[in-house]
N, C-alpha and C positions, 0 to 999 in steps of 0.2 A: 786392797794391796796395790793397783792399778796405781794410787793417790801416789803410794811413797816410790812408785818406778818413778812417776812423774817430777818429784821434790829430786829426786837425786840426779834424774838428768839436767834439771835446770841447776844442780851444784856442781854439774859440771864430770859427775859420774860416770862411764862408760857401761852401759846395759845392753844384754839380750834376752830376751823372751822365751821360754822354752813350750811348747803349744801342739796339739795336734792337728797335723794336714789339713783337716774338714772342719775348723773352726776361724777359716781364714775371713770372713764374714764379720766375726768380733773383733779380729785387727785389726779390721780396717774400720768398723766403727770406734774399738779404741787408738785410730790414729799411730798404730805402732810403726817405728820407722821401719822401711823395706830391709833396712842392712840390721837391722839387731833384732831380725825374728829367726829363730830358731823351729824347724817341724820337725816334728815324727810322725811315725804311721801308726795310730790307734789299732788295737786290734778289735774294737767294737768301734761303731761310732758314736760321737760323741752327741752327736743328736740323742741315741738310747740314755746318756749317762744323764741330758737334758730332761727328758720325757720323765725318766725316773722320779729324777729330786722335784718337777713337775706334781707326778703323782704324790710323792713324800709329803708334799706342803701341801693340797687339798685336807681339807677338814675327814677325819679317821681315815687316812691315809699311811699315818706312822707306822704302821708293820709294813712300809715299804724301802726300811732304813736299809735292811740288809742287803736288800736287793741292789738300794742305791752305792753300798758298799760293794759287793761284788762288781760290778759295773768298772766303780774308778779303778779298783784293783787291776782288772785289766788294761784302763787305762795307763796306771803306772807299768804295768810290764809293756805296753808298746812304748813307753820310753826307754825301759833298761833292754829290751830288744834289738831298739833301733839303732844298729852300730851305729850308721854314719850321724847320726841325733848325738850319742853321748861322745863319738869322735868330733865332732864341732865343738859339743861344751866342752870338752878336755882342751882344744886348738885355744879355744877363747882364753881360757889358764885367769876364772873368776876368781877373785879374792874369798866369795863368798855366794853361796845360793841364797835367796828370801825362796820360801816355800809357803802354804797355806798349810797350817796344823791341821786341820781339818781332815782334807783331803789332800795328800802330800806325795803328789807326782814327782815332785825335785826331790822331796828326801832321800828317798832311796839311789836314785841318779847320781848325787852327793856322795852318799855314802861311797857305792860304786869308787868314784873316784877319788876319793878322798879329800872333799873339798871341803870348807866350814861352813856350818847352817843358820841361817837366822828364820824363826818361826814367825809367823804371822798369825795371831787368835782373833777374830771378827767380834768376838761377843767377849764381856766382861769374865775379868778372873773367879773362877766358881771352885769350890770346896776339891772333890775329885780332879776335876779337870787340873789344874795348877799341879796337883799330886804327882799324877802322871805326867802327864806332858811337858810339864816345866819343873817337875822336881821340890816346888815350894812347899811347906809345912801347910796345910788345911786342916784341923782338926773339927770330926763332925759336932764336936760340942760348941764349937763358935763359930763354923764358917759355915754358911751353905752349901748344900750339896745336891748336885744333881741324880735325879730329875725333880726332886720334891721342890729346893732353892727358895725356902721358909728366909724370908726376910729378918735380919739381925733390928732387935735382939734376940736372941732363941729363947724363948719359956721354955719351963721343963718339958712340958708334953712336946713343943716344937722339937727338941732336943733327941726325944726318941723316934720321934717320925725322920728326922734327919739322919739318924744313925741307921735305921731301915732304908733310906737315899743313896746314903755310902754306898750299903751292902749291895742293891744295886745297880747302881753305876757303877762297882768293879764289876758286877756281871756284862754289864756292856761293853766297858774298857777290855775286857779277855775277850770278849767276841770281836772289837777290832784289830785283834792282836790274832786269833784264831785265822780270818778273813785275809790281813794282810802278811803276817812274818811265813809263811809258807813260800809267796813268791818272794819273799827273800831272800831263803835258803835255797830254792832254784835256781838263784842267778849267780849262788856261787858265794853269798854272805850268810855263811851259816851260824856264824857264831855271836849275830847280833839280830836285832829287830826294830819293829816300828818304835813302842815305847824309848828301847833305850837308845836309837839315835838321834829320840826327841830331844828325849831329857840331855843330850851331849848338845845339843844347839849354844851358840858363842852368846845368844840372844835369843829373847823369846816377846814378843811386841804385841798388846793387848790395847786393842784400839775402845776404849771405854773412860769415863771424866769421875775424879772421886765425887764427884758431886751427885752422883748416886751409885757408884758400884761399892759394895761391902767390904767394910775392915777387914783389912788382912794383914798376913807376914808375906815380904814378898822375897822370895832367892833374888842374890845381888846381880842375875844376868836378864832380870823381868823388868818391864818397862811400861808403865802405863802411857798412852801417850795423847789420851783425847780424842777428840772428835774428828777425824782424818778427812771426813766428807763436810763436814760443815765449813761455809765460807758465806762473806756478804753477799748480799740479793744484789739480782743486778737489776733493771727497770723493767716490768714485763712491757710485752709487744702484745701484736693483733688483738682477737676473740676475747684472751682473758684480762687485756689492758682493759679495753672496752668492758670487758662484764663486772671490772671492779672498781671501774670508777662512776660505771651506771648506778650501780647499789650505791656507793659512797654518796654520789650526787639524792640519791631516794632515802639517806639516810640509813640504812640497811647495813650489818656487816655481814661479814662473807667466812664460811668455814669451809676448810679445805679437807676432801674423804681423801683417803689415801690406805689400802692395805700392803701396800710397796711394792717388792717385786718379787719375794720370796713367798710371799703366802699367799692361794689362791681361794678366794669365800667362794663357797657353793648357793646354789639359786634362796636356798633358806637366809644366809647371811643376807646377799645384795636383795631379797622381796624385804629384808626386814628394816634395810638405811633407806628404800624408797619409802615404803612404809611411813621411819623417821623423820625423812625430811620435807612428807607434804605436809605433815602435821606442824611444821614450823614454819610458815607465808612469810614470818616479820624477817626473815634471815632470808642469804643465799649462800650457795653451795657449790664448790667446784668438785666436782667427783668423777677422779680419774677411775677409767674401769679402760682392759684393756679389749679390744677386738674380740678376742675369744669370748669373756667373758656379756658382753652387748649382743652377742649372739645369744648368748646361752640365755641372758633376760628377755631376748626375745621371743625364744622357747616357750620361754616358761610362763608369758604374758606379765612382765613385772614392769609395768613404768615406770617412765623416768617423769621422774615430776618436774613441776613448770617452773618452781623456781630451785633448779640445778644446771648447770653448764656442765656435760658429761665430758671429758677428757681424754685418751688412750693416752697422751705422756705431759706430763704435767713437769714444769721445772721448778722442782719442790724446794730449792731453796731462795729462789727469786718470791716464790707465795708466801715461804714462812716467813720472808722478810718485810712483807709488804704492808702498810701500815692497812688495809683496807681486811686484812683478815685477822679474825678476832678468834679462833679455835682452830684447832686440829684434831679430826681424829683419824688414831690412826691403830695399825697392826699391834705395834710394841715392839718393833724391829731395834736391834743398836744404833743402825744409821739415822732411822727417823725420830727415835727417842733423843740420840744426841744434838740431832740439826731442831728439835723442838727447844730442846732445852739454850742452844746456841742459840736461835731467834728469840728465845721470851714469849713462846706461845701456847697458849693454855689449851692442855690436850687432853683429849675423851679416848683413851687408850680399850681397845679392842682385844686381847689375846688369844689367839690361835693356837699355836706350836710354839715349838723350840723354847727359844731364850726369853721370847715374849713373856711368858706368867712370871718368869722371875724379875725382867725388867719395870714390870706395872707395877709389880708388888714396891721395887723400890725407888722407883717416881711418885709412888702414891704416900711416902715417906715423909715424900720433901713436900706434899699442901701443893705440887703444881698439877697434879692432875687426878680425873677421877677415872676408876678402873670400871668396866664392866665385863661381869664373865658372861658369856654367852650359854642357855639353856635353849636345846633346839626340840619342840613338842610338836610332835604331829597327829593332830587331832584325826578319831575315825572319821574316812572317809573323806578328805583333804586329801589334795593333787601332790 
C-alpha cells in the first residue's frame, strides 16, 4: 500500500498517514514526511500486534489468527478513541481514506466520519473473499474459494471440496465480523459493520497480474492492478556484486533463497535448504535468512554451506533482475510470485501459509515453476 501513497505523491496528491505512536521507527524507515504523519495512541502495543502475526506465520502457528485479530481490533479502537487522532483527520477534510482490507484501522475511522473508502487487497481476488469484501459474484462452482483455493478449472470432485471451502470460509468471515463489529457498536455505529462498510468502498484494488490469478466476474468498482512492488534492477553493489560476478567468471549460476518477510521456516525447513544446497557444488546460492533466524541455525547446529552467501536483507528485486541469477526459490508470497514473474525468473516455489498454496498451484499452471509441498518427518530419536 506504501507503493501507491508513494505514486500519488509524486502525482502531486496531498497525503497523510494515520499510524500508531510506537511505530514511529517504520516512518522513518518508510521515509514519511514529518508534516503528513498522523499518530494515535494504541491501546496495546503494536509491537504485541507484530509478535503475533510473528507467531501467525511460523509453520503450525495458524490457530494464532484470532489472536492476531483480537490484537488489531484493539488497535483500530485506539484510533476511533483517540479524539485529537480522528480530530486531525476530520481538520485534514480527505477526499478519500485507502485502508488495508485485511486489517482495517482507517475503516472504521472513515466511517466515523463519514469519509469515502478505497480498499486495498495484498493477495489475488479469491472466490469468498471478493463476496464479502467487495461484493462481486464468486460462485463456489467456478471460482476458488478459500481456504481449499483448488486451481480452475474445477473437476467435479474439485467442485465439492470447494463448496466444503465456501462453507468454511463463511465460518471465518462471521468470526471476523464477530471479533470486530462489536467495537463498532461501541463507538456509536451501531447500525452498520466491518463487512458492510467494506462492500460501500468507492473502490476496492487487488494488487495481483491475470497472468496467473483466476477467471472471474469482477463488480465495476474492483481493480486489478498488477504488480505494485515490481520495478527494474538496479546494478548490485559490495558482497553480492562481487559474489555474482565470481560465479559468472567460474561459469556458475546463482539462485536466489528467499521466504520473504511474512513467513518464518522453522529449524526443520532451513536444516532441510542447507541440506539442499550442499548437495548442489556446480551452483551458488544467495540465501537471505534474517538474524533471528542464523541464531536459531545456530542452535540448532545447521550449516551454512560453502557454496552460499547468507544474507539478512537482500534487494530482491536488483537479484531477480540480474542476469547472473538463474532461479528463485521462494515462499509463494504475491509480492515475490509477481516480481518473479516480472523479472522472467524460474522459481522453485515453497508454500507455507496463507495465499501461498493457492499462488503455486497457479504459477504451476503457467509451466514457469515447479511447486514443492513440504512433508516434515521426524524420525525416532532425532533432535
Amino acid at each position: 500500500m506504501h507503493n501507491i501513497a508513494v505514486e500519488l505523491r509524486a502525482r502531486g496528491h496531498e497525503l497523510k498517514y494515520l499510524f500508531p505512536s510506537d511505530m514511529q521507527d517504520l516512518a522513518d524507515t518508510l521515509r514519511l514526511p514529518q508534516n503528513a504523519q498522523l499518530k494515535f495512541e494504541p491501546i496495546q502495543k503494536a509491537s504485541q500486534l507484530l509478535d503475533a502475526g510473528n507467531e501467525l506465520r511460523r509453520l503450525g502457528k495458524q490457530h494464532e489468527m484470532f489472536k492476531l485479530l483480537a490484537l488489531h481490533t484493539n488497535m483500530s479502537k485506539g484510533a476511533i478513541a483517540d479524539d485529537s487522532a480522528v480530530a486531525a483527520v476530520q481538520a485534514f477534510k480527505p477526499d478519500l481514506i485507502l485502508y488495508d482490507v485485511a486489517f482495517p484501522t482507517g475503516l472504521p475511522v472513515a466511517t466515523k466520519l463519514g469519509i469515502a473508502t478505497v480498499g486495498f487487497w495484498v493477495v489475488a481476488p479469491l472466490g469468498n473473499f471478493v463476496t464479502y469484501f467487495a461484493g462481486s459474484p464468486a460462485s463456489p462452482a467456478v471460482m476458488p474459494q478459500f481456504p481449499g483455493w483448488y486451481p480452475q478449472p474445477l473437476g467435479y470432485l474439485d467442485r465439492l471440496r470447494n463448496a466444503g471451502s465456501w462453507a468454511f470460509g463463511l465460518m471465518i468471515i462471521r468470526a471476523f465480523e464477530n471479533v470486530y463489529d462489536p467495537m463498532w457498536h461501541n463507538y456509536g455505529m451501531k447500525h452498520t459493520g466491518y463487512l458492510r462498510e467494506a462492500q460501500k468502498s468507492a473502490a476496492v484494488i487487488y494488487q495481483t497480474d491475470w497472468a496467473f490469478a483466476p477467471a472471474m466476474a469482477m463488480s465495476p468498482h474492483t481493480h486489478v492492478v498488477g504488480a505494485l512492488t515490481a520495478k527494474p534492477a538496479q546494478p548490485l553493489t559490495g558482497d553480492l556484486k562481487a559474489f555474482c560476478e565470481a560465479a559468472a567468471a567460474e561459469g556458475k549460476g546463482v539462485v536466489f533463497i528467499s521466504f520473504g518477510t511474512s513467513s518464518t521456516p522453522d529449524d526443520l525447513i532451513l536444516r532441510g535448504v542447507s541440506q539442499a544446497v550442499a548437495k548442489v557444488p556446480q551452483l551458488r546460492f544467495i540465501w537471505k535468512v534474517t538474524a533471528t533466524e542464523q541464531q536459531s541455525m545456530k542452535q540448532a547446529g545447521i550449516p551454512i554451506p560453502g557454496n552460499a552467501q547468507v544474507v539478512e536483507y537482500a534487494p530482491q528485486q536488483d537479484l531477480l533482475g540480474h542476469p547472473a541469477i538463474i532461479g528463485f526459490v521462494t515462499q509463494g508470497g504475491t509480492n515475490s510470485i509477481l516480481e518473479g514473474l516480472y523479472h522472467g525468473v524460474p522459481m522453485i516455489v515453497v508454500p507455507l501459509l496463507g495465499e501461498q498454496p493457492f499462488n503455486s498451484r497457479q504459477v504451476s499452471l503457467q509451466a514457469c515453476v515447479c511447486v514443492y509441498s513440504i512433508v516434515l518427518v521426524r524420525m525416532p530419536g532425532s533432535a
